[in-house]
C-alpha distance (Angstrom), angle and dihedral (degrees) to the residues before:
residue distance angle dihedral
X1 . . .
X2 3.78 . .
X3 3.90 129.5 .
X4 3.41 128.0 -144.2
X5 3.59 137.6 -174.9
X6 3.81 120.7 -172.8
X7 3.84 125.5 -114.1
X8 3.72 132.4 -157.9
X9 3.76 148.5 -150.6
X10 3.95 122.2 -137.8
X11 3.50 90.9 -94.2
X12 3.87 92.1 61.5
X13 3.48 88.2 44.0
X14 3.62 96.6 55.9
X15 4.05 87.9 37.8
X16 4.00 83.4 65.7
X17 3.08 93.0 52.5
X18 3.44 111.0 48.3
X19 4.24 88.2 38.0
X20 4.22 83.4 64.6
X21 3.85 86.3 40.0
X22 4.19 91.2 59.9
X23 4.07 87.8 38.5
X24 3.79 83.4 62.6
X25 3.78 104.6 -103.6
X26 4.26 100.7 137.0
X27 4.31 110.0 -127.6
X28 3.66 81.1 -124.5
X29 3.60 92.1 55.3
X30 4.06 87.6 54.3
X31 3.78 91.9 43.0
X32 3.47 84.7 58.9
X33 4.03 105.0 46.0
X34 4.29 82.1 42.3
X35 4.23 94.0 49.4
X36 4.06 87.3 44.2
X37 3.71 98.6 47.9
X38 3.79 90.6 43.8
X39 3.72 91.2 49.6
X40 3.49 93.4 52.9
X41 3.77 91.0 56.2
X42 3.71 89.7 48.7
X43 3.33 95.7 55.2
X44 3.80 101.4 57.2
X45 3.93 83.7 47.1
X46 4.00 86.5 60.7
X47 3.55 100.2 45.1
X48 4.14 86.3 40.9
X49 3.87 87.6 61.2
X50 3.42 106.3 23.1
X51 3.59 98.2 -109.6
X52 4.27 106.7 -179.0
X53 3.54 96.5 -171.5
X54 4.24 136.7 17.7
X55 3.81 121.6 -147.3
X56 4.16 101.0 -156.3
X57 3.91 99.2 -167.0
X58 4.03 106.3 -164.8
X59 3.69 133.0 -159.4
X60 3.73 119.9 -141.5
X61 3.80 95.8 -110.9
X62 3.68 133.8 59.7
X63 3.66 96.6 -52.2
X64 3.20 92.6 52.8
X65 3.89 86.5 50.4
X66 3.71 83.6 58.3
X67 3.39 92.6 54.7
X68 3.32 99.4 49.7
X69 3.78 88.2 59.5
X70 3.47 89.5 50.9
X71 3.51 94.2 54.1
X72 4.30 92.3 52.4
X73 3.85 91.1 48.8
X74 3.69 88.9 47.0
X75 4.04 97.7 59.0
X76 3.61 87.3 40.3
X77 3.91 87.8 61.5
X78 3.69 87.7 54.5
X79 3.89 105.6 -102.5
X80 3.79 133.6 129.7
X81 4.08 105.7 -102.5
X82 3.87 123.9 176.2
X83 4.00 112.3 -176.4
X84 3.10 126.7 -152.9
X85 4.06 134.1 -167.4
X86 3.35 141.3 -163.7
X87 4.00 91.7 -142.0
X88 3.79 129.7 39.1
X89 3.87 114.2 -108.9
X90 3.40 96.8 -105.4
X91 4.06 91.0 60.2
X92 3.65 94.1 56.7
X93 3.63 131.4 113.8
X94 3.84 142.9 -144.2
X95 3.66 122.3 -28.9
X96 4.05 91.2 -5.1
X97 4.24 96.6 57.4
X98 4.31 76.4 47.1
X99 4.13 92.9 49.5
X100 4.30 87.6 43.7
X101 3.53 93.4 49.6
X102 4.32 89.7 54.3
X103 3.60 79.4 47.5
X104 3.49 90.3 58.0
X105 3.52 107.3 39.3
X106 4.09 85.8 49.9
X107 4.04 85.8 56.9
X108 3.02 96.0 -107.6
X109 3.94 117.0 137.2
X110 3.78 138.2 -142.7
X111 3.24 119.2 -150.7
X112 3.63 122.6 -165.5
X113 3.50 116.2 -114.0
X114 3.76 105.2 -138.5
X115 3.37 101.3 102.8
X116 4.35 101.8 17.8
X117 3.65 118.3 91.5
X118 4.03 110.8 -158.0
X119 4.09 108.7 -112.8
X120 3.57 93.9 164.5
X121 3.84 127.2 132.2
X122 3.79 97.9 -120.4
X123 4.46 111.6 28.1
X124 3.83 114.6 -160.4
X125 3.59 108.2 -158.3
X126 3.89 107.0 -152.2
X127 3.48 99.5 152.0
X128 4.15 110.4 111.4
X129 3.64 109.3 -9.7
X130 3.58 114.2 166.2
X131 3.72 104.2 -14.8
X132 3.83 94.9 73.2
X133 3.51 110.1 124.1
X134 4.23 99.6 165.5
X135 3.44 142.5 21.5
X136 3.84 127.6 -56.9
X137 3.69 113.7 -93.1
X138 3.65 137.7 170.8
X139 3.68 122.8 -9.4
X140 4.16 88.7 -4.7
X141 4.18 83.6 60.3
X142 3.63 95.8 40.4
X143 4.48 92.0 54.5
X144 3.68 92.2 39.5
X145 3.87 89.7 60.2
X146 3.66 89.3 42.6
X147 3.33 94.4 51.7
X148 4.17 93.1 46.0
X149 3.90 83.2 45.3
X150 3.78 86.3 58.7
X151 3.67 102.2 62.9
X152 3.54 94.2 -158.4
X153 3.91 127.8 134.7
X154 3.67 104.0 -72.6
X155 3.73 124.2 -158.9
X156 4.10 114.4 -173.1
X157 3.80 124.7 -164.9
X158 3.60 123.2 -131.5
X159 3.70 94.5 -14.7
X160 4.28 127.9 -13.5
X161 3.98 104.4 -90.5
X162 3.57 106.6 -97.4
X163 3.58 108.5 36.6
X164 4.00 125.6 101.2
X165 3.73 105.8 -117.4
X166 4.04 84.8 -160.8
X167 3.92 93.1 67.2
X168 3.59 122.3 10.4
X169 4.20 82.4 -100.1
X170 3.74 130.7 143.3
X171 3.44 107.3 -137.4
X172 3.80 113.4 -128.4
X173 4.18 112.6 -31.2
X174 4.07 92.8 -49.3
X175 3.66 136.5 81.9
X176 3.94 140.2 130.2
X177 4.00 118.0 -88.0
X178 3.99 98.3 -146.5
X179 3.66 122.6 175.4
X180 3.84 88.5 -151.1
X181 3.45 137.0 21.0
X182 3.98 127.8 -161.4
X183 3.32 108.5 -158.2
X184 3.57 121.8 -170.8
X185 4.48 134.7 -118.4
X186 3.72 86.2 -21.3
X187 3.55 151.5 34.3
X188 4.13 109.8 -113.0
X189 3.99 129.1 -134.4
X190 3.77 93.6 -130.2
X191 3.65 100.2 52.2
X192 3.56 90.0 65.5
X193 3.67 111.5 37.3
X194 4.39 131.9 56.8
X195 3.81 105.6 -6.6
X196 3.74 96.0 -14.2
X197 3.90 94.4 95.9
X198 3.70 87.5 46.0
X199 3.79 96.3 51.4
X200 3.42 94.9 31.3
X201 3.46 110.9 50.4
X202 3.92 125.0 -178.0
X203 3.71 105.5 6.7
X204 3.79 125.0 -151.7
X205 3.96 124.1 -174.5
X206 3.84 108.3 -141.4
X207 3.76 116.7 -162.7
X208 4.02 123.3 -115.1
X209 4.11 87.7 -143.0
X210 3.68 88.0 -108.6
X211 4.50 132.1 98.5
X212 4.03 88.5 -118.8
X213 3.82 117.2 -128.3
X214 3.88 105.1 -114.8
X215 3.37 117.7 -94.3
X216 4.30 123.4 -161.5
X217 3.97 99.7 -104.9
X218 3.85 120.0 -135.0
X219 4.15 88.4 -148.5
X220 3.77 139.6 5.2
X221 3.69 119.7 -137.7
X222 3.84 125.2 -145.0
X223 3.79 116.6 -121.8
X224 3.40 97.5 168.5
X225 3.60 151.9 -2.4
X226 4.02 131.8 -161.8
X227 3.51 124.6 -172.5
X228 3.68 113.5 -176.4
X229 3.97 118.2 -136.9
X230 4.09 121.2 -86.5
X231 3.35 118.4 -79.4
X232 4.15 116.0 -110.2
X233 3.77 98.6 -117.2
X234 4.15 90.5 58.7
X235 3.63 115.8 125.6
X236 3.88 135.9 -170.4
X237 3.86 94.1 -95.1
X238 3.62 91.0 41.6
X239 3.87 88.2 54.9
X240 3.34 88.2 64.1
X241 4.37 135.7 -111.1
X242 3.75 123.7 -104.7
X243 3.73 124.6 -165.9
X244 3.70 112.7 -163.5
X245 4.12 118.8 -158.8
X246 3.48 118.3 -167.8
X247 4.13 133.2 53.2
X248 3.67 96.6 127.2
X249 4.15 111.2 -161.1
X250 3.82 92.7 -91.7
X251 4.02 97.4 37.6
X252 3.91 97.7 42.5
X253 4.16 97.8 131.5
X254 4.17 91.7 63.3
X255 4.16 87.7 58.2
X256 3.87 93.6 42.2
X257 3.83 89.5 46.4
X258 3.35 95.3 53.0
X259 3.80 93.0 41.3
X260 4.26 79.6 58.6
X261 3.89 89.0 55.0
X262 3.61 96.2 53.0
X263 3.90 93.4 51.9
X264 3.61 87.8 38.2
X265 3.83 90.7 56.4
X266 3.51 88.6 42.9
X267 3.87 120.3 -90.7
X268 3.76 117.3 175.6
X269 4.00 85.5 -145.0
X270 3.90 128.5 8.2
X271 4.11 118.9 -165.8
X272 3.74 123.7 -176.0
X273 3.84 112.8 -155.6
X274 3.29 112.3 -157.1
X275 4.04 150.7 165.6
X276 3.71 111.6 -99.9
X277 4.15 97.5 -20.7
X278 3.15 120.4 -178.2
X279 3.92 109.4 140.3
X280 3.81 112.0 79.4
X281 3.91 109.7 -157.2
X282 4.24 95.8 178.4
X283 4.00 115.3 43.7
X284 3.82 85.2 -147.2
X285 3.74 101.8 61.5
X286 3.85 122.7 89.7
X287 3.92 112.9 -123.9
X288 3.81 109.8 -134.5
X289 4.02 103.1 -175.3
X290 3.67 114.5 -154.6
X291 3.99 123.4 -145.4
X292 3.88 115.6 -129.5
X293 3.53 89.7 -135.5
X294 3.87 101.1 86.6
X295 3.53 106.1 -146.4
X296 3.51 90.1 62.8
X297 3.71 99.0 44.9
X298 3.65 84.6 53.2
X299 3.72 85.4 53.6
X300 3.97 93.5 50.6
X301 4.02 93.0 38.0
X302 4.13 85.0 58.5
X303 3.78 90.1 53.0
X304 3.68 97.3 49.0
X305 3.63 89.4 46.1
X306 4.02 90.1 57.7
X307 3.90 86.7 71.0
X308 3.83 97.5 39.2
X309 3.89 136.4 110.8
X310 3.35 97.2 172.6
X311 4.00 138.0 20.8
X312 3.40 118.2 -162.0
X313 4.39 101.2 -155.1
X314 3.77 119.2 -166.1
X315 4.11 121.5 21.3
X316 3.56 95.1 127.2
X317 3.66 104.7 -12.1
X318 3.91 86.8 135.8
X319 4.16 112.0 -155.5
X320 3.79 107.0 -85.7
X321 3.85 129.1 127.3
X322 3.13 86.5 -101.2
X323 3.64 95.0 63.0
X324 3.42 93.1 42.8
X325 4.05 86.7 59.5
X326 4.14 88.8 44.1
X327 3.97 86.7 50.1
X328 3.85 95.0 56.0
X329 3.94 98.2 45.6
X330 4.00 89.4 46.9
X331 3.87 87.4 38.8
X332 4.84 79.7 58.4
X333 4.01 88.2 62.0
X334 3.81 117.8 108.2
X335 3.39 105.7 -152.7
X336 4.00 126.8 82.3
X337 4.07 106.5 -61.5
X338 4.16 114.1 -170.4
X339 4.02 102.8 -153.7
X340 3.70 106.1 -159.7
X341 4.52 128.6 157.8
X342 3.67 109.8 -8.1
X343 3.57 101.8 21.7
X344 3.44 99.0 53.6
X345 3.81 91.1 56.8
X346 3.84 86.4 51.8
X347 3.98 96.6 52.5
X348 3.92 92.2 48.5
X349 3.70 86.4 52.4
X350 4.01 98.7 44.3
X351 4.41 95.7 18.8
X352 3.47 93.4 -140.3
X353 3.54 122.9 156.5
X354 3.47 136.2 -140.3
X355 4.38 124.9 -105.4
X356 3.50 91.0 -137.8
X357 3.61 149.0 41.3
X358 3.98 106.6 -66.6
X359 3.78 139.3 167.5
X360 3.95 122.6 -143.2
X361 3.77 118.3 -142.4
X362 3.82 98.9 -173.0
X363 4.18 116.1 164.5
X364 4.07 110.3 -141.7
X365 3.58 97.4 -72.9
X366 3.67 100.7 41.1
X367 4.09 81.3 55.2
X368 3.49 98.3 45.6
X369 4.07 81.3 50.1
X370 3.72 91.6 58.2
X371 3.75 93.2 47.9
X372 3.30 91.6 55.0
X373 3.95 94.6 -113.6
X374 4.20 130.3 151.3
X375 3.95 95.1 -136.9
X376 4.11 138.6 13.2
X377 4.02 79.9 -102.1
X378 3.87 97.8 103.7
X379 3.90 92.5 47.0
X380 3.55 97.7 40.7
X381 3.82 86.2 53.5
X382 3.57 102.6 49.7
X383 4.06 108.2 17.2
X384 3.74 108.9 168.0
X385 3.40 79.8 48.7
X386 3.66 103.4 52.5
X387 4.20 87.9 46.0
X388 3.90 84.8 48.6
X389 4.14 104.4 47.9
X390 4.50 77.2 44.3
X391 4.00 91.2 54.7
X392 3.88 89.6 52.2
X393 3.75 102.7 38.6
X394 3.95 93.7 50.7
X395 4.17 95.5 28.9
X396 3.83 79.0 -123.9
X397 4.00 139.1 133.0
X398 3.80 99.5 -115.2
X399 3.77 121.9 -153.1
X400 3.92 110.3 -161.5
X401 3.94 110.2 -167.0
X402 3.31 126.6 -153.5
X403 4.09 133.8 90.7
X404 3.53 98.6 -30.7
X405 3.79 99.7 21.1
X406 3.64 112.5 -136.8
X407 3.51 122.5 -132.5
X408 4.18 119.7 -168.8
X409 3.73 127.0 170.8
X410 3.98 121.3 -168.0
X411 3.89 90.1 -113.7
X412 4.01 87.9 67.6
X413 4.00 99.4 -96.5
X414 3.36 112.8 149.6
X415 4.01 125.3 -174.3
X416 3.95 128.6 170.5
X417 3.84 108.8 -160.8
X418 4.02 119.6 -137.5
X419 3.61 98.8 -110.5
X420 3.54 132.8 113.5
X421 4.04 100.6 153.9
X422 3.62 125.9 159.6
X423 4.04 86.6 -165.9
X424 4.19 80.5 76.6
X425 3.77 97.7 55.4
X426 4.05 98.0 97.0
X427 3.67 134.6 112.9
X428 4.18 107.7 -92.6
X429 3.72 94.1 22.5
X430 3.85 84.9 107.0
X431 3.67 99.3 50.7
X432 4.03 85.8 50.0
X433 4.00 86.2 58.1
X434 3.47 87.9 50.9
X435 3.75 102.6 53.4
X436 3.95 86.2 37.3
X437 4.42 85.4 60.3
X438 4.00 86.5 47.7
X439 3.67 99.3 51.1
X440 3.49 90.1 42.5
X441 3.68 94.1 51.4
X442 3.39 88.3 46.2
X443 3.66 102.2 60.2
X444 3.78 122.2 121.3
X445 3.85 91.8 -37.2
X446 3.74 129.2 3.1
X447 3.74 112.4 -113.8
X448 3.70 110.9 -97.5
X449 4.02 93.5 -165.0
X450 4.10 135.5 55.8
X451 3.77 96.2 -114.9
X452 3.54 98.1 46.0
X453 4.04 88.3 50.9
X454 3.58 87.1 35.5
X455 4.01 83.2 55.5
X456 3.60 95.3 45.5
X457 3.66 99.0 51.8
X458 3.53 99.4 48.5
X459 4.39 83.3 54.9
X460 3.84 80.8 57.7
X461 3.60 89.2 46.0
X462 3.63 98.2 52.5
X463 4.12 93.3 35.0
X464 3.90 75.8 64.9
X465 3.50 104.0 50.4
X466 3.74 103.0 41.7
X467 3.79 82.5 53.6
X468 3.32 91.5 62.5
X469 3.75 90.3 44.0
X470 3.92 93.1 46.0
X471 4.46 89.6 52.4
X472 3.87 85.5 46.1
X473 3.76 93.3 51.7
X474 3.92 95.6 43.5
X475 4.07 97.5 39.5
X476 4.41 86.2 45.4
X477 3.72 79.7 -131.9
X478 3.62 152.2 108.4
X479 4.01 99.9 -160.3
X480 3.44 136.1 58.5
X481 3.91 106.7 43.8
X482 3.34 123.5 144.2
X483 3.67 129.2 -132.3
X484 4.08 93.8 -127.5
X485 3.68 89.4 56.9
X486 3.70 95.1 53.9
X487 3.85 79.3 59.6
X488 3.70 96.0 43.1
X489 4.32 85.8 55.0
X490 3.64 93.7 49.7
X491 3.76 107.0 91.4
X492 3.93 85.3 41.2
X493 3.06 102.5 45.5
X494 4.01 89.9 47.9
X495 4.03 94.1 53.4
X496 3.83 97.2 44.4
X497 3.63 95.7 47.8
């Protein structure tokens, strides 16, 4: 069973709110409920930490509107506010000049920021949210560094000032470090995906007081996944075989770590093909030597591929001619083939395309090979849509990692997993993932549609992740994880999800 929560862009969020608008609900009425709610949260944050005083630093838009709500609610709760705005009140707009003026007829001062640099225990950071649409300039620049200079506890509203809500992008070289966000009706795609979770920090959905017309959603993001135990009649050929091509003489640990994730995840039969192999690091692998001669390894790569589910192509298939020649034969079998490392390299270089039904793991550069870009810029910028344009080039489900990982699938599925863990950034934890997808696919039958791959992946995905989250919560550290015991986590942290 998989969970799913939807995530928008700005454009859905301002669709939402302009859908309650024409049933009748005022924008003022939904600055309100939004302000409120966040204030609440605010407030337990403060008393949490012992915050003494609250610097609420407002825009001149709707954020700031927000803000100046949250301010209000905030001295009504008891605790020492200053606000601060980027415009006097007499230059606001709409709703906001409306929320100042409250402000002022409770006593409550604005002060214009200009010349004030927030010092406060708690910062709110109201001052673009999700209408930003270019980079910080100006005074907007100037209080975002202040604020980062600060290193206070920093709580943004809608989104942290700076970042583009659209993608999971800063926006130029500036944008707010929160530890929380509150974002507002709905949760949003680029708080969760490329710097988002970085910039972002905890996020909390506060409701607008209103059931919210449905609006189409650009991504879905995983909130959970359950997969029940194996049922007692399974077998070892019901459990699925993976062949594994790669582990070149000078790269053998990527193929033997990702032979470990496929038993890990639960292959009935794991074989590593391989040039020249002779050392066996797991007693429950299969050896497949292949001859140097390539006609022949062709020959013995067809034969293993007879008795095959699932090939794993690439963890340490290095980029000789060789490989090039193992690529092509593996890239003739019909069943499901996950190209990961190595052999993504090679197909960006030759553009070939696998027979079957395949799934593309590819980090940032590796994409931003296969798109045919200079640097990991383009992805980084826009990742849903660098996993998307990948699904339709190469007829593929894509799997983008990163913070956020993306997850596309040629039928226009798009997922964005939870995790954002440091614990995951070490050599071989990619060629786990990738024998974790092929056992997975694997299992009992391999899928013979897109969404049921699609689903299947993204439990490999998440098996993965929580791992990683699981070692970092038991160690009471980010560092020093090794790749093996991701692998070692995987069935685990699957079942007890």
């Amino acid at each position: 069973m998989i969970q799913r929560e939807p995530l928008l862009d700005s454009q859905g969020s301002r669709a939402i709110d302009a859908a309650l608008s024409a049933l009748g609900m005022p924008t003022l009425l939904l600055m309100e409920n939004a302000g409120r709610g966040a204030a609440e949260h605010i407030s337990h944050i403060a008393q949490r930490r012992s915050a003494r005083s609250i610097d609420v630093v407002c825009g001149s838009g709707n954020n700031g509107g927000d803000g100046l709500v949250v301010a209000r609610h905030l001295v009504q709760r008891g605790h020492r506010v200053r606000v601060l705005c980027t415009h006097a009140v007499s230059d606001l707009h709409g709703d906001a000049r409306i929320m100042a003026e409250c402000l002022l007829a409770c006593a409550i001062p604005v002060e214009r920021s200009e010349h004030v640099t927030p010092d406060a225990d708690l910062i709110v950071d109201a001052l673009v949210g999700t209408g930003l649409n270019r980079e910080l300039t100006g005074e907007f620049a100037r209080l975002v560094s202040a604020i980062n200079d600060a290193k206070r506890y920093v709580v943004a509203l809608d989104a942290p000032s700076g970042l583009d809500l659209d993608r999971g992008s800063v926006m130029g070289s500036l944008c707010i470090v929160a530890d929380q966000t509150l974002t507002f009706g709905t949760d949003k795609l680029g708080l969760r995906t490329g710097a988002g979770p970085a910039q972002a920090g905890a996020v909390a959905v506060v409701s607008l007081g209103a059931p919210l017309p449905k609006q189409p959603a650009i991504a879905q993001r995983i909130t959970h996944v359950a997969c029940p135990p194996r049922p007692l009649d399974m077998h070892k050929g019901s459990a699925g075989r993976v062949l594994i091509l790669g582990a070149s003489p000078t790269l053998r640990g990527a193929g033997w770590l990702t032979a470990r994730g496929a038993h890990r995840m639960g292959a009935g039969l794991v074989t590593l093909a391989a040039l020249s192999l002779t050392d066996q690091h797991l007693l429950e692998t299969m050896m497949c030597p292949l001859s140097d001669d390539v006609a022949a390894m062709k020959s013995e790569l067809a034969a293993q591929l007879t008795r095959t589910h699932v090939a794993v192509v690439g963890p340490g298939l290095a980029l000789t001619a060789w490989s090039e020649s193992a690529l092509s034969a593996a890239l003739e079998f019909d069943g499901i083939t996950v190209l990961d490392g190595d052999a993504l390299t090679l197909i960006a270089r030759s553009g070939q395309r696998p027979r079957g039904p395949c799934v593309l793991t590819p980090h940032p550069l590796e994409a931003a090979r296969l798109l045919g870009h200079e640097s990991t810029r383009e992805v980084e910028h826009d990742r849903v849509r660098a996993a998307k344009t990948l699904a339709e080039r190469y007829h593929a489900t894509v799997l983008l990692k990163g913070a956020g990982t993306v997850i596309a699938s040629i039928d226009g599925t798009i997922d964005v997993l939870p995790f954002a863990d440091p614990t995951l950034a070490i050599a071989g934890s990619g060629d786990v993932l990738s024998g974790a997808i092929a056992a997975r696919l694997a299992e009992r039958r391999t899928p013979t549609d897109v969404t049921e791959l699609h689903e299947r992946v993204v439990q490999a995905a998440w098996a993965h992740g929580h791992a990683g989250r699981l070692l970092r919560e038991a160690r009471g550290a980010t560092r020093g994880v090794l790749a093996h015991e991701l692998a070692d986590m995987l069935a685990i942290a699957l079942e007890a999800s």
